[in-house]
C-alpha positions in Angstrom: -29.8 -49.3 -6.8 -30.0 -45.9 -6.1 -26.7 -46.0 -4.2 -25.0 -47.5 -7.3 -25.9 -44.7 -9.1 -24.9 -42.4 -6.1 -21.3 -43.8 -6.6 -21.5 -43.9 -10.5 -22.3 -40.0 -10.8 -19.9 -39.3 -7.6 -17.0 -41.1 -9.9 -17.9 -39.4 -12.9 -17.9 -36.2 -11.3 -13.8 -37.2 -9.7 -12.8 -38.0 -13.3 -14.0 -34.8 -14.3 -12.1 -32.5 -11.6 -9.8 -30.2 -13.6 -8.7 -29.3 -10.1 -6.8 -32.6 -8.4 -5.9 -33.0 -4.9 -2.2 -33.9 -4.0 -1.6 -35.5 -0.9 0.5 -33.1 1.4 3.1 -36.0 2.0 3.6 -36.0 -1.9 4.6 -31.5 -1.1 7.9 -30.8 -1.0 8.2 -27.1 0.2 11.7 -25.2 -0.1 13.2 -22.1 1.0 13.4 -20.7 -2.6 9.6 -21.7 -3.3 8.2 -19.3 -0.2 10.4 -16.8 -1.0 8.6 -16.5 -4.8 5.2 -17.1 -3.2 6.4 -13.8 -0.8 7.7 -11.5 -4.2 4.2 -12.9 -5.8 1.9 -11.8 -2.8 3.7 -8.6 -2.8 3.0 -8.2 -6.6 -0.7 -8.8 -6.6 -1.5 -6.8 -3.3 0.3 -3.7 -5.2 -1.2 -4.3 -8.8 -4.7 -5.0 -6.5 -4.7 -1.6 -5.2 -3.0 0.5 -8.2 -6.2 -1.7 -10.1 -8.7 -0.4 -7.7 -7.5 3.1 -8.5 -7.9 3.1 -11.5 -11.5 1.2 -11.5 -12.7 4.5 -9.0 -10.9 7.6 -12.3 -13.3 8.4 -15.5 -11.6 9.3 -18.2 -13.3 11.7 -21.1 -14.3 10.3 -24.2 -14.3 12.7 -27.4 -16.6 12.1 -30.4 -17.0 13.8 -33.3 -20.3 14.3 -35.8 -21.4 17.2 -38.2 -23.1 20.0 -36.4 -26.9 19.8 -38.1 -28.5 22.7 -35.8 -28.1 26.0 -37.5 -31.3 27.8 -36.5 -31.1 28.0 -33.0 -29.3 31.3 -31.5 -25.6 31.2 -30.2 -24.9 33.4 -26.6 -21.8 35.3 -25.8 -21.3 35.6 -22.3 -18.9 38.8 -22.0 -17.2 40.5 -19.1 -14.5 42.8 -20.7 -12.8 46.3 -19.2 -11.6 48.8 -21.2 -9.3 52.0 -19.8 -11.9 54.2 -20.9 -15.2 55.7 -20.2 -18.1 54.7 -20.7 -20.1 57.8 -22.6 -16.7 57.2 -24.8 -17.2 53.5 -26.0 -19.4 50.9 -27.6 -20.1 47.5 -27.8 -22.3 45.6 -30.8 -22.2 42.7 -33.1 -21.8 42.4 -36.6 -23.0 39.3 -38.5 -22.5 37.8 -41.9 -26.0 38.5 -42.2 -25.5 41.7 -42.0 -27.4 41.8 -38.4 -26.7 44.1 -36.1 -27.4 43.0 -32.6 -26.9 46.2 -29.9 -25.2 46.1 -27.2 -28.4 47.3 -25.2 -30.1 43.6 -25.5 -28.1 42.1 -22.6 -25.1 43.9 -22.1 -24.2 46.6 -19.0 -22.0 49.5 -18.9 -20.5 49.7 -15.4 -17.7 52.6 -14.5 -15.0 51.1 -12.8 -11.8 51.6 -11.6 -9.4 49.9 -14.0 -6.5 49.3 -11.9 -7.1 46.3 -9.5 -6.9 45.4 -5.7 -4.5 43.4 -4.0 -7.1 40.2 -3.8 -7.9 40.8 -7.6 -4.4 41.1 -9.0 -3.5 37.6 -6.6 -6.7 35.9 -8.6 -6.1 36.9 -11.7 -2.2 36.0 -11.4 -3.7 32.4 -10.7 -6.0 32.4 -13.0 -3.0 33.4 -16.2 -0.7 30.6 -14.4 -3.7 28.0 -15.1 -3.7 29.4 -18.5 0.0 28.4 -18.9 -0.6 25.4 -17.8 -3.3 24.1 -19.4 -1.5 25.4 -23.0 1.3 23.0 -21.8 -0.9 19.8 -20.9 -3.3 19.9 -22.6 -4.9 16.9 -20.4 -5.7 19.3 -17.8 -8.9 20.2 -19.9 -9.9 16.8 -18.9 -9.7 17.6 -15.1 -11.5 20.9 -15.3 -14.2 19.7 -17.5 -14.8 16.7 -14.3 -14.9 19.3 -12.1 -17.2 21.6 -13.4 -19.7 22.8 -11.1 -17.8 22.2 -8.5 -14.8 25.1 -8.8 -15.9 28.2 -8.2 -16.6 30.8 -10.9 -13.6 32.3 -13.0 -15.4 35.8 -12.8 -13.2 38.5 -11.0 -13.8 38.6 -7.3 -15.8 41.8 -6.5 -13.2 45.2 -5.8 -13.8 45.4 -1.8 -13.8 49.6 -0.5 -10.4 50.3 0.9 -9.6 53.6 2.0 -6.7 54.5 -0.6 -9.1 54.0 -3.7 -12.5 55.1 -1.8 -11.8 58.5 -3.4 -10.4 57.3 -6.8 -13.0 58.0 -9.5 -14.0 55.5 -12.0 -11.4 55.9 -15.3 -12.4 52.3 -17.0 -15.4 50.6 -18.1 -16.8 47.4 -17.5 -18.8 45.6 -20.2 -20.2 42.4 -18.7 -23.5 40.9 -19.7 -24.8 38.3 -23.0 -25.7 38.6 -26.1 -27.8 36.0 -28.7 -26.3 36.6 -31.9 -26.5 34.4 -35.3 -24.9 31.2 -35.4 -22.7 32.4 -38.3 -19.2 34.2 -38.5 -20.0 37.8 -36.8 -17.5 39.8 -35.6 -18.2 41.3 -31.7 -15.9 44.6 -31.4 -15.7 47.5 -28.9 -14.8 50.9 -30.5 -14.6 54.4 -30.1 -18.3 56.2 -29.7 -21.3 54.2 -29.6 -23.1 52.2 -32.5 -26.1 54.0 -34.4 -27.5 51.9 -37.7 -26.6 52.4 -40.8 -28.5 51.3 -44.2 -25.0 49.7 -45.0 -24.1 48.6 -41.6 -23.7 50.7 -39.2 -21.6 53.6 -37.7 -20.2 54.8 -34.4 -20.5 58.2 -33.3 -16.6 58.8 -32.6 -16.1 62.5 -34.2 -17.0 64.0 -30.7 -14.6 62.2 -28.6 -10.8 63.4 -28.8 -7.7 60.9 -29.9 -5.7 62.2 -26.8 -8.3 59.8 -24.5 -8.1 56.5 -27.2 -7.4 54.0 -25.0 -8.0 50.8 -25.6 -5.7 48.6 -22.5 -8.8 46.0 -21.8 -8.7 43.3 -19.7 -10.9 39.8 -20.5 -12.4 38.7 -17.4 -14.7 36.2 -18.9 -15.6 35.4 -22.7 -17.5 32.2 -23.1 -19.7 30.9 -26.2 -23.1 29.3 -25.0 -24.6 27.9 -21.6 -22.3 29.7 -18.8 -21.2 26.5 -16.9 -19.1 27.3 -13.2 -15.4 26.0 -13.3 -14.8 26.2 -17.1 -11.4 27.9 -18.2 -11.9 29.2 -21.3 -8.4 30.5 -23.7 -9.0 34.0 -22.6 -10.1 34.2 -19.4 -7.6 36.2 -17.2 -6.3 38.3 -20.3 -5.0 41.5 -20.1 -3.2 43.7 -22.6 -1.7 47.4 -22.2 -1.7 50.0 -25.2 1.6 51.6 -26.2 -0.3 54.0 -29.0 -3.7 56.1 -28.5 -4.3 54.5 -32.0 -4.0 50.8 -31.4 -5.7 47.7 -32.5 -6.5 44.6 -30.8 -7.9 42.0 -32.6 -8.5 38.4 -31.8 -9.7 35.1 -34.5 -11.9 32.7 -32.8 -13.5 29.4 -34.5 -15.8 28.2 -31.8 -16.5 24.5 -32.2 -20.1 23.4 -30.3 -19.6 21.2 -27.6 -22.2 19.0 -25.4 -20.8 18.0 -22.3 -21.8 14.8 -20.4 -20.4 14.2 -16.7 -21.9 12.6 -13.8 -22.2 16.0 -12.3 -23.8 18.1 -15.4 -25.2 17.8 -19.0 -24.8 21.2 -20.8 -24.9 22.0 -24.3 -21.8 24.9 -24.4 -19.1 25.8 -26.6 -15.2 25.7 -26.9 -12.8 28.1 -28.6 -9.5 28.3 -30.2 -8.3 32.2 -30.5 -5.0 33.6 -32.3 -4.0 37.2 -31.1 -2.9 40.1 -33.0 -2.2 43.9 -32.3 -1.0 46.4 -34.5 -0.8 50.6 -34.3 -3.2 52.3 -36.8 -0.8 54.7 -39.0 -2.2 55.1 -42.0 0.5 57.4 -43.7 2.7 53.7 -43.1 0.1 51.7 -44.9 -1.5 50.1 -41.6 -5.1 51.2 -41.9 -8.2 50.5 -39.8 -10.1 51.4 -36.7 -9.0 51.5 -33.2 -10.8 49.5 -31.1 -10.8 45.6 -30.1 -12.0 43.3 -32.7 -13.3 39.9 -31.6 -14.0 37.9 -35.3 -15.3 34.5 -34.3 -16.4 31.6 -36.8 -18.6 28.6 -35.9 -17.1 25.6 -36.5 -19.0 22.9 -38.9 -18.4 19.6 -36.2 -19.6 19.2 -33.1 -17.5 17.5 -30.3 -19.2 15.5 -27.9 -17.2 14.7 -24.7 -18.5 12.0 -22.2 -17.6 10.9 -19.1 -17.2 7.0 -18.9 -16.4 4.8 -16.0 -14.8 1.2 -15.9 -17.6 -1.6 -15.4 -17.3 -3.3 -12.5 -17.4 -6.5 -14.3 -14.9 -5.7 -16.6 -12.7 -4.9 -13.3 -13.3 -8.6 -11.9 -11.9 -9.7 -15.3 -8.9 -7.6 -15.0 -8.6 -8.5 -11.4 -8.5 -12.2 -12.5 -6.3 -12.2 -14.9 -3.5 -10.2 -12.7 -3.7 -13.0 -10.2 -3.7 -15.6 -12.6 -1.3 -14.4 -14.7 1.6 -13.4 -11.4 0.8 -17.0 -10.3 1.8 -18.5 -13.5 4.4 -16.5 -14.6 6.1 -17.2 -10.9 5.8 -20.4 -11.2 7.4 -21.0 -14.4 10.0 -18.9 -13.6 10.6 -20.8 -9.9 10.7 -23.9 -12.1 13.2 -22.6 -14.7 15.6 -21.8 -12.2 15.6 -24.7 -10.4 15.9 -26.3 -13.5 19.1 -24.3 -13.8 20.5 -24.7 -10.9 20.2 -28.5 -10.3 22.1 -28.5 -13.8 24.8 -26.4 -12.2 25.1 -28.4 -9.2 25.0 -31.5 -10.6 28.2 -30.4 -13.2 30.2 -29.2 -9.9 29.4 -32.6 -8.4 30.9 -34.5 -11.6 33.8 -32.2 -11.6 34.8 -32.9 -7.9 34.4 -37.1 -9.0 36.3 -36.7 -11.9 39.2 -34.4 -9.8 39.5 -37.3 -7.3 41.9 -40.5 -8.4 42.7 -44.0 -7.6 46.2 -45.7 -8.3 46.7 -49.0 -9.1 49.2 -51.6 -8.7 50.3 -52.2 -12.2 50.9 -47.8 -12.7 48.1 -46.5 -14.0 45.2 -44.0 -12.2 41.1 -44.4 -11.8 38.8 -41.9 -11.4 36.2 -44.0 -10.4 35.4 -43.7 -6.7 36.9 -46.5 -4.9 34.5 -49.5 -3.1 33.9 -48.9 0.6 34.2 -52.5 2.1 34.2 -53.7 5.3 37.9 -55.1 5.5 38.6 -51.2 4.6 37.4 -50.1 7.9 39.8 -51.9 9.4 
């Protein structure tokens, strides 16, 4: 009894095989058939591997929601050098608010030389040639925000002593340092004289210092908005600009949009920045009024972007996997099929052609193109 029913479920499960056995006397195997299986191997081992490849990337994934935190404090991380000294410039912030933060709170004056050495001038050539680049594909932000904390610093490399500038005095100043400002539109600028309140703003002490030494040819080694995060590129990084007048004005528009970053290697809260450029000569008998000085007017951006760093799942990888093998083995086959299909209906109108081309005459004058019998008195 318990064989019977042995046999019963072993038939049942044969009727329900979706996967039937053919005899391999019943396989006909051709020249043209193992030459698609070859093309079709080929195919899978190459969409395989170009698969795999893209199973190990991470691509960056860019959200965007209203920005709800307005009370906490925004940092400026500067590193700016000006063609002038340092007794003869200053440095502060100016709010919406009307807060004045000082430059005192977190930034250093450092006399420098302004002019740079030969390993200085070769890093910030490459770092203004990654600027070009990265206005041109803009997909190259992608890269660099993967590889953050893993570059090196953008920060200028350190002036090594060589003996043609050991007795060169400092004729520049370096401002480097970081400042927690508002998280409103403020304007940062660096000006003649430095910054003393004022019950309606504030002032700058510039009546002492002469217009012959204005000066204001700066170079932007660094000016980030929030946590400083190693390998980041930011728009003006690597700037430099030369002034053609003592009285000349550099100003540049920022809207700085909060950012939180989310990689496999870091999880920062930072900032990006979009800046426009301008620079103008202060003439004010040809109507162009102002201050000299360099202007930094940034605004703070209502959204916040929210860029993650996701990876294919590896189940989601089988799936692809299955369906390029699947799909290369039927698409191959129906196409091996079709053209046999095709050219057994070739052949087989060449083969009636050469039957109908051959003819038979007969006695009483007239022609058959029927094949004539073979017998055996024929042989004969």
């Amino acid at each position: 009894m318990r064989r019977l029913n042995r046999k019963k479920t072993l038939n049942l499960m044969k009727e329900l095989d979706a996967f039937p056995k053919i005899p391999e006397s019943y396989v006909e195997t051709s020249a043209s058939g193992g030459t698609v299986s070859l093309i079709a191997f080929t195919t899978i081992a190459f969409l395989t591997i170009m698969e795999f490849m893209v199973y190990r990337d991470t691509w960056m994934k860019y959200e965007y929601e209203v920005d709800k935190d307005f009370t906490s404090k925004l940092r400026i991380n500067i590193d700016i050098t000006v063609a002038m000294r340092c007794q003869y410039v200053g440095a502060d912030v100016l709010d919406l608010a009307e807060t004045m933060v000082s430059s005192a709170d977190g930034l250093i004056y450092e006399p420098v030389v302004f002019d740079l050495s030969p390993q200085q001038k070769e890093w910030q050539r490459m770092l203004q040639l990654i600027q070009s680049r990265l206005q041109e594909e803009h997909s190259l932000q992608d890269v660099i925000f993967k590889s953050a904390f893993k570059s090196a610093s953008t920060a200028l490399p350190p002036r090594r002593t060589r003996e043609d500038n050991s007795l060169q005095s400092p004729d520049a100043c370096r401002i480097h340092g970081h400042l927690y400002v508002n998280k409103v539109a403020g304007n940062f600028h660096i000006t003649v004289g430095k910054a003393i309140p004022h019950p309606r703003g504030h002032a700058h002490l510039a009546a002492l210092v002469s217009h012959e030494s204005y000066n204001f040819s700066h170079r932007i080694d660094h000016l980030s908005f929030g946590e400083l995060i190693p390998g980041i590129i930011n728009p003006l990084d690597g700037t430099e600009k030369i002034a053609s007048d003592h009285n000349q004005m550099f100003q540049y528009f920022i809207t700085v949009v909060p950012t939180k970053l989310h990689t496999y290697k870091i999880s920062a809260e930072t900032h990006q920045f979009s800046v426009t450029e301008r620079e103008r000569v202060i003439n004010h008998a040809a109507g162009s009024h102002g201050v000299s000085g360099i202007f930094m007017k940034y605004d703070i951006s209502s959204l916040m972007v929210t860029v993650t760093e996701e990876h294919m799942p590896f189940w989601q990888f089988l799936v692809r996997l299955c369906g390029i093998i699947g799909g290369i083995f039927s698409t191959t086959g129906i196409l091996h099929g079709f053209g046999r299909f095709v050219a057994e209906i070739i052949f087989c109108r060449f083969r009636l052609n050469s039957y109908r081309s051959t003819s038979v005459s007969l006695p009483d004058g007239h022609s058959s193109n029927h094949l004539p019998l073979i017998t055996d008195n024929s042989t004969h």
